[in-house]
N, C-alpha and C positions, 0 to 999 in steps of 0.2 A: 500411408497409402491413401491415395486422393479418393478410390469408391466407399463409400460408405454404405453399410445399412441399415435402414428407415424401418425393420421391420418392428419395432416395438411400437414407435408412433403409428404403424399401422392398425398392428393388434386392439392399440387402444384406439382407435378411431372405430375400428367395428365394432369393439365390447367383444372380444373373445378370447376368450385362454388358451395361453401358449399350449397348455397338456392338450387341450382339446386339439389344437391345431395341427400338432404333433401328431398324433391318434390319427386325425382323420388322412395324412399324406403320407401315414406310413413312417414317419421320423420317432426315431428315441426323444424323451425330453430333453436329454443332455445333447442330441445333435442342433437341436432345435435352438435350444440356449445360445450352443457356441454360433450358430449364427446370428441369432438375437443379437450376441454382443461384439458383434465383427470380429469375432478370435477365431476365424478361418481364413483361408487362404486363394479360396476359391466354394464357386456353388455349382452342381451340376445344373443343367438347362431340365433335364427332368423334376427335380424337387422345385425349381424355381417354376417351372408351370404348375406343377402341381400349387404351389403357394397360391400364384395367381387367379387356377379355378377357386380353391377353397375361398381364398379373400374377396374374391370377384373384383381384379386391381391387374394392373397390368406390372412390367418388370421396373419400369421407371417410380412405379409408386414405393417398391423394396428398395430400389437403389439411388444411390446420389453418386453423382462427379464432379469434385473438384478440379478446376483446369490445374495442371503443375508439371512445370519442363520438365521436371526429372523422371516423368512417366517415357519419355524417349531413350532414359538409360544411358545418356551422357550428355557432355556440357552441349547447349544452345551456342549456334555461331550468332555472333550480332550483325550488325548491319554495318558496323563502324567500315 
């Protein structure tokens, strides 16, 4: 999957602990984790603002995009 997320590079840019982080938006550590480590499938837009106030970051600083045809879910037509 071409989104990635950036939130451990983030955590460590602020200096703060994921349990803290956790704690303060209301997340288990273990929900917290599996985002940390991209082993979800999706994020609601509420924990992901919530993320944003606590980190004071916007949603592009948690996420990354890979461009990749196969995000259109079937083959590219060419030009030929």
């Amino acid at each position: 999957m071409p989104v990635k997320v950036t939130l451990d590079v983030l955590l460590a840019m602020r200096k703060r602990k994921a349990r803290e982080v956790a704690e303060e938006i209301g997340l288990s550590e273990t929900q917290l984790s599996l985002l940390r480590t991209g082993k979800v499938r999706g994020m609601r837009f509420d924990t992901l603002a919530k993320l944003c106030y606590v980190l004071e970051c916007t949603p592009a600083d948690i996420l990354d995009y890979e461009r990749d045809a196969a995000d259109l879910g079937g083959e590219v037509a060419s030009d030929s």
